[in-house]
C-alpha positions as CSV (number, residue, x, y, z in Angstrom):
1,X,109.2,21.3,153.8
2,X,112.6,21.7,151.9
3,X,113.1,24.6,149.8
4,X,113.9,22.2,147.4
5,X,111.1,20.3,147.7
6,X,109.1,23.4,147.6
7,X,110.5,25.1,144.2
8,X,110.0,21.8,142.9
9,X,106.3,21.6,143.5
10,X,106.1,24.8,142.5
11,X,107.9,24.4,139.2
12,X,105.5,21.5,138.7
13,X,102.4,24.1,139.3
14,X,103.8,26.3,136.5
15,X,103.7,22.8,134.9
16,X,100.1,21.7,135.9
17,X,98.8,25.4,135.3
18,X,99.0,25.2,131.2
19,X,96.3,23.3,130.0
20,X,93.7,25.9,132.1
21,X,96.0,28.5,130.7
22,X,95.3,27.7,127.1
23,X,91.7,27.4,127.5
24,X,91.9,30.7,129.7
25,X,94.0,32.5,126.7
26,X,91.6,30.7,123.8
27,X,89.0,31.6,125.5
28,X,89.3,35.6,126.3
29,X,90.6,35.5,122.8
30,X,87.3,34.7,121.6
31,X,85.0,36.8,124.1
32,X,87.0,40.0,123.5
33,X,85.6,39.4,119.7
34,X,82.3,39.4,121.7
35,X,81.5,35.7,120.7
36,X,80.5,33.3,123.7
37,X,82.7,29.2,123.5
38,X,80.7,27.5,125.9
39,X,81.8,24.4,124.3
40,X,85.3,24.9,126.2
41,X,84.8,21.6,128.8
42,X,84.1,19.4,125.5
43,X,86.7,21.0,123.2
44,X,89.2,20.3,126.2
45,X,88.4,16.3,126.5
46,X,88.1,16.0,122.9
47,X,91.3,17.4,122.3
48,X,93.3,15.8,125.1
49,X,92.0,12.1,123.3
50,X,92.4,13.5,119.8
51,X,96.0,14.7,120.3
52,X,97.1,11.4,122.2
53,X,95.5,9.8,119.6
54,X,97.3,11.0,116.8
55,X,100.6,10.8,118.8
56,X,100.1,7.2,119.7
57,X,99.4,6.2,116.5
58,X,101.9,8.0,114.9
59,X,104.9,8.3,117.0
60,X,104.9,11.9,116.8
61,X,104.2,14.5,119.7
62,X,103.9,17.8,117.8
63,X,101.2,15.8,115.6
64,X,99.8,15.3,118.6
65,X,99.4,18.7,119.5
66,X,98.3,19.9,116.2
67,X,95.3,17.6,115.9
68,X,94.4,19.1,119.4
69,X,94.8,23.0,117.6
70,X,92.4,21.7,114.8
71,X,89.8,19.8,116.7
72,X,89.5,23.4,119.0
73,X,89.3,25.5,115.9
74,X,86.6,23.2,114.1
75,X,84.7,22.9,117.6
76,X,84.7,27.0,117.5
77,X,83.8,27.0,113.7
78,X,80.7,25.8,114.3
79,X,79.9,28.2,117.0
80,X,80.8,31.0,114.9
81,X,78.8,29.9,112.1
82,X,75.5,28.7,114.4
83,X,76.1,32.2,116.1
84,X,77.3,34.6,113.5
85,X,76.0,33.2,110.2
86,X,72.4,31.1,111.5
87,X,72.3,33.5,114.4
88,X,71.3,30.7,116.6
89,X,72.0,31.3,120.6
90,X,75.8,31.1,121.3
91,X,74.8,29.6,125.0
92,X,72.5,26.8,123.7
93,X,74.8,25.8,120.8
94,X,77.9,25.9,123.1
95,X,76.3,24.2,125.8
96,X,75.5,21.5,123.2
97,X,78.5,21.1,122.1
98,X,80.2,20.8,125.3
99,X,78.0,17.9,126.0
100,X,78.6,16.4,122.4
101,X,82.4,16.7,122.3
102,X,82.8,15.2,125.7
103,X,80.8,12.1,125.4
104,X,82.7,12.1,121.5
105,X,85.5,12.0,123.6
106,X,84.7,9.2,125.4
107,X,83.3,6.8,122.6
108,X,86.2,7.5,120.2
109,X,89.1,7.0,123.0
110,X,88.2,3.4,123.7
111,X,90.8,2.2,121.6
112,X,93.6,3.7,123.0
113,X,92.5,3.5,126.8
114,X,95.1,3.0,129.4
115,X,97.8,2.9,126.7
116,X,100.8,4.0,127.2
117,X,102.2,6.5,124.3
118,X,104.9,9.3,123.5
119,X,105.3,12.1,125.8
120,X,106.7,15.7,126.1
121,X,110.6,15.2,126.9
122,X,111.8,18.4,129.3
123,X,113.8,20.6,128.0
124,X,116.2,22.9,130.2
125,X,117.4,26.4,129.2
126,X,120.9,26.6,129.2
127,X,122.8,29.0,131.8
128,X,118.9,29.7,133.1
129,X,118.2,26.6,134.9
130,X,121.4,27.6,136.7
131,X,119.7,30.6,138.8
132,X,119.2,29.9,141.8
133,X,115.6,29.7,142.6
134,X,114.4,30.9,139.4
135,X,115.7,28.6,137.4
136,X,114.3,25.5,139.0
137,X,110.5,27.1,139.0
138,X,110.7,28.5,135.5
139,X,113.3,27.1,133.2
140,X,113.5,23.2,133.7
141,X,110.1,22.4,132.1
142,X,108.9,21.2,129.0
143,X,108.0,23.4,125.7
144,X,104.7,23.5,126.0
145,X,105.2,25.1,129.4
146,X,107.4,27.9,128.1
147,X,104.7,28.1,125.2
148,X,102.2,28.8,128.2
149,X,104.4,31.3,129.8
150,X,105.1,33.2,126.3
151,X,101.6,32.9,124.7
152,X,100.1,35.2,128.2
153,X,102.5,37.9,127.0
154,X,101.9,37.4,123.6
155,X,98.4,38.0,124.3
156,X,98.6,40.9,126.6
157,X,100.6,42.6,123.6
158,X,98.1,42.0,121.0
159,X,95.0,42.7,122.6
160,X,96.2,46.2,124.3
161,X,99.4,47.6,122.6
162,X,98.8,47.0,118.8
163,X,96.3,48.5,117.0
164,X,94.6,45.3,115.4
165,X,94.2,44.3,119.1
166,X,92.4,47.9,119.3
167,X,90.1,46.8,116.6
168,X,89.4,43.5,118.6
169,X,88.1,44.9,121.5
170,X,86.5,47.2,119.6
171,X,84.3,44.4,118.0
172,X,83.7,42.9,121.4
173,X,82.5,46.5,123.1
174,X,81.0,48.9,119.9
175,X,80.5,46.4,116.9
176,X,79.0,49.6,115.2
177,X,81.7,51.7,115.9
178,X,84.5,49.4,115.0
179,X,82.0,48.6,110.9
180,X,81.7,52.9,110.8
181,X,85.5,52.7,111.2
182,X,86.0,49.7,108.2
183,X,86.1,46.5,109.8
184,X,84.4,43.3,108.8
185,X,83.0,42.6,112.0
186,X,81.2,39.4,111.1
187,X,84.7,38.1,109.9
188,X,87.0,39.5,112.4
189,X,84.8,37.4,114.8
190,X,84.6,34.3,112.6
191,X,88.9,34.6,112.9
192,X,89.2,35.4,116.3
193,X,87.0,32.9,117.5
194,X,88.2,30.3,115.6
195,X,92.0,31.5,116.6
196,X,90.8,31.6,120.1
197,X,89.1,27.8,119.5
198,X,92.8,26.6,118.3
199,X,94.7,28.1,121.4
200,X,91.9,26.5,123.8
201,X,92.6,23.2,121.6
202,X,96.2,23.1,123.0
203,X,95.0,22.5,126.5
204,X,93.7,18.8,125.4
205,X,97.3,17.7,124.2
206,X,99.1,20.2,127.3
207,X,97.0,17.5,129.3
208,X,97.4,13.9,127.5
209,X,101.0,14.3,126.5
210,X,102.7,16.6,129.2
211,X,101.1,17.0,132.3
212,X,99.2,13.5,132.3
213,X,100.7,11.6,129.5
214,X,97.8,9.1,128.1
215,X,93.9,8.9,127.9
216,X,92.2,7.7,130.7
217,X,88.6,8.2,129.9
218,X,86.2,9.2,132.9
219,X,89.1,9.4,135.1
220,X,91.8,11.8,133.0
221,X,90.9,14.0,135.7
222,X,90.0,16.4,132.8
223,X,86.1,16.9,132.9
224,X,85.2,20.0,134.6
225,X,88.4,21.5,133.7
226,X,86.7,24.1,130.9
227,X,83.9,25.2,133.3
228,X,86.6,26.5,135.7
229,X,88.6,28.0,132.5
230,X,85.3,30.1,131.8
231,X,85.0,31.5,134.7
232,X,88.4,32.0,135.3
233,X,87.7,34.4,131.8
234,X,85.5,36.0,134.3
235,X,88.1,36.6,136.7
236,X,90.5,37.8,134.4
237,X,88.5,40.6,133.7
238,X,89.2,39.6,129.9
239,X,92.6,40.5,130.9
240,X,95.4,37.6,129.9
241,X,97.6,38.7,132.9
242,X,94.7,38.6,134.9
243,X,93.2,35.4,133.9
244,X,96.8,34.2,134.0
245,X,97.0,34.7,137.7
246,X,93.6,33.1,138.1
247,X,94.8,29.9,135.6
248,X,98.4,29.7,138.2
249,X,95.9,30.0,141.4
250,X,94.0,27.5,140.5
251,X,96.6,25.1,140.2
252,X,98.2,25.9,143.2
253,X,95.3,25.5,145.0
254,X,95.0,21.7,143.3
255,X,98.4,21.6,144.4
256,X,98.2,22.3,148.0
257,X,95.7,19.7,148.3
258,X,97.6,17.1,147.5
259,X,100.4,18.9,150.0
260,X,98.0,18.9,152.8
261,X,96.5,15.4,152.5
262,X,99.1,14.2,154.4
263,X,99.5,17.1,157.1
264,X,95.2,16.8,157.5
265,X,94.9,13.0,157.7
266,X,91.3,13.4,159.7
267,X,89.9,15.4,156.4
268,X,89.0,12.7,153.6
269,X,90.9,13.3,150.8
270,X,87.9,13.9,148.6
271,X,87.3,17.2,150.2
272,X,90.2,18.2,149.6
273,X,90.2,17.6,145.7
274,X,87.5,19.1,145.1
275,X,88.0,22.1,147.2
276,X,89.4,24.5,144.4
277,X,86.3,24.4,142.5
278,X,84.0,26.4,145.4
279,X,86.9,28.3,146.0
280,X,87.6,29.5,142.3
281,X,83.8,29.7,142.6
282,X,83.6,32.0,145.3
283,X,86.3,33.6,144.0
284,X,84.2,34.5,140.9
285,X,81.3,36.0,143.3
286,X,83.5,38.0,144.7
287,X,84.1,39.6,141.1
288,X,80.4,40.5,140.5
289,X,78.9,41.3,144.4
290,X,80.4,44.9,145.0
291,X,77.6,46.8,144.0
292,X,74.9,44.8,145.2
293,X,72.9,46.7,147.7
294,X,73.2,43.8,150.9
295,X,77.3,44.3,150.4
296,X,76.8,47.9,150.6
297,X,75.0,47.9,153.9
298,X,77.0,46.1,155.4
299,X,80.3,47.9,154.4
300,X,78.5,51.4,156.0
301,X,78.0,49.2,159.4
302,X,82.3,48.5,159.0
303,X,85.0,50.5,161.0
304,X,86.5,53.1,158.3
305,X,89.7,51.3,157.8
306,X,88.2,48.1,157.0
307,X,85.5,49.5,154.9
308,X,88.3,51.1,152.6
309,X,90.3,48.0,152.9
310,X,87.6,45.9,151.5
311,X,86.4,48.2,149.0
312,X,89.7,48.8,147.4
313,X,89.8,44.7,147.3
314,X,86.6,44.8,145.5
315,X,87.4,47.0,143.0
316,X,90.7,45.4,142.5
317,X,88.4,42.0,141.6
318,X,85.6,43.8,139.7
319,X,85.3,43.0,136.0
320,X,83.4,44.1,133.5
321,X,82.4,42.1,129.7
322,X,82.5,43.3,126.6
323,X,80.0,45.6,126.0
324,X,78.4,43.2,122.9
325,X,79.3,39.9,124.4
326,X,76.9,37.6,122.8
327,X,75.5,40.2,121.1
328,X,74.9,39.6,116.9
329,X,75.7,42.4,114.7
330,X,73.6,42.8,112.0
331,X,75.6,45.5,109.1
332,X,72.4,46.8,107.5
């Protein structure tokens, strides 16, 4: 393969990575405030037909993508008042709501099926595209792909260098602590969550009117797409330079499916589609297995190097949530 041809698969992996990014960013957003979005997989479809939607009927792309922002922030409105104000189960009311929003999804974007609409133009930085190597991977994409790269920073920031970001992970870990100290907890969650909510909405419209311009129905390729941001969350660690790297591997992996198709021609192409899901799967064991007892027998049976080798590995990978994750806090 050229190097050419390689930066430029690449660059489209930065590309391909943003939708999983948004939900990944949305998403430990929300758990840090210690509330639980399992609606992500229907938030995602509902937002990728909603934003096309809007564009294709009115012309305009950054519509487009703000219809996507609001159907993600209603979607995680109603999980923060079922869980926060009706203290109803965050799982079963996200789990329904994943369901809900993707057959919604579905039903509503039979109009505009198979139609073609507006798309994301690219946009090349001046002077940047110019460097070599760099500038093809990084800086001759489209906005919302810069957005992706910026909004992981932006993230980081918050969450562990400002003190309002100190406050949020306080509300996620010691909910008591964090009221003793003056916050709202109740309302810092209903904010973050529904922030989180908008910034998970942008991966519907990322989707429909950038990576994939259009709706397709059953076969956007979409569904699916929000269980692997979850527990790419996981991954993370709750971390968004983490979950980042998790969001990026993930897409390379889709990526170097499609690469090898043609280099494996005895493998059917269906196994290799669907081969990133196990292995972002067994990724996400390998998070949570270091102290189970069967993984510590059988690092004592292993020759001193590797043992140390492995363990550093796994306690590179371990994660652990927010102490209250899921957790109601009651102020009385």
């Amino acid at each position: 393969m050229e190097l050419n041809t390689l930066l430029v698969g690449l660059a489209g992996v930065l590309a391909a990575a943003a939708p999983v990014l948004f939900a990944v960013i949305g998403e430990t957003i929300t758990e840090r405030a210690g509330i639980i979005n399992l609606s992500l997989n229907g938030t995602v479809l509902l937002a990728a037909m909603g934003g096309f939607t809007i564009a294709y009927k009115t012309g305009s792309v950054p519509l487009g993508f703000l219809a996507g922002m609001l159907i993600g922030a209603i979607v995680a409105l109603v999980i923060a008042f079922s869980s926060i104000t009706l203290k109803q189960s965050q799982v079963a009311v996200g789990f329904v709501l994943a369901l809900a929003c993707r057959d919604l999804a579905y039903f509503l974007g039979v109009p505009v099926l198979n139609q073609s609409g507006p798309r994301l133009p690219g946009w090349s930085i001046p002077v940047l595209k110019d460097i070599p190597v760099i500038g093809t991977l990084f800086f001759k994409q489209d906005l919302i792909t810069y957005l992706s790269y910026l909004i992981i920073f932006l993230a980081w920031l918050w969450i562990f260098h400002t003190r309002p970001g100190l406050m949020l992970r306080g509300i996620g870990e010691r909910p008591a602590a964090a009221f003793v100290r003056g916050a709202n907890v109740n309302r810092m969650r209903y904010i973050y969550t529904i922030i989180g909510g908008a910034i998970a909405g942008l991966a519907g419209p990322a989707y429909s009117l950038s990576v994939k311009a259009g709706w397709m129905g059953t076969q956007s390729g979409l569904d699916g797409i929000g269980w692997i941001a979850l527990s790419i969350t996981i991954f993370g660690g709750w971390n968004p330079l983490r979950a980042a790297f998790g969001a990026y591997l993930f897409a390379f992996l889709q990526w170097l499916g499609l690469v090898l198709q043609s280099k494996l021609p005895g493998i059917p192409t269906q196994v290799l589609q669907v081969a990133p899901f196990p292995l972002m799967i067994l990724t996400l064991l390998l998070v949570n297995i270091s102290d189970a007892e069967w993984v510590s027998r059988m690092l004592a049976a292993m020759p001193e190097r590797t043992r140390r080798a492995l363990m550093k590995l796994l306690r590179a990978l371990r994660a652990s949530p927010p102490a209250s994750l899921g957790v109601p806090f009651e102020s009385e």
